[in-house]
C-alpha angles and dihedrals in degrees: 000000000000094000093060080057090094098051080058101053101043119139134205139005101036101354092133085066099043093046086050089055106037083045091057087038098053084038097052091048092041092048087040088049095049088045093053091045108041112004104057095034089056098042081043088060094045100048078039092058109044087048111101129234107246115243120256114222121209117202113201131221090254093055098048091041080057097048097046087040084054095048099034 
């Protein structure tokens, strides 16, 4: 961002055009910074959050005796 400064602070022939442009570039980078650190993290959490833990399911000894019992 602070190489783009000077874009922002020229002064005289066609320095309308060139603050314009050095103003939407620092923008753009401030607006893009703020979304990387603190946007997407938080929606991240959230999404992160209201998605359930899948179930674990244990199989016991009596269960599998019986299945392999059942195949064999």
């Amino acid at each position: 961002m602070v190489g783009h400064f000077p874009l922002v602070l020229a002064a005289g022939p066609g320095a309308g055009a060139r603050n314009s442009i050095g103003i939407m570039l620092v923008s753009g980078m401030i607006i893009g910074t703020v979304f990387t650190l603190f946007v997407v993290p938080s929606v991240y959490v959230l999404v992160a959050r209201t998605r359930a833990a899948p179930a674990v399911v244990v199989e016991t000894g009596a269960d599998t005796a019986g299945l392999t019992a059942a195949v064999s």
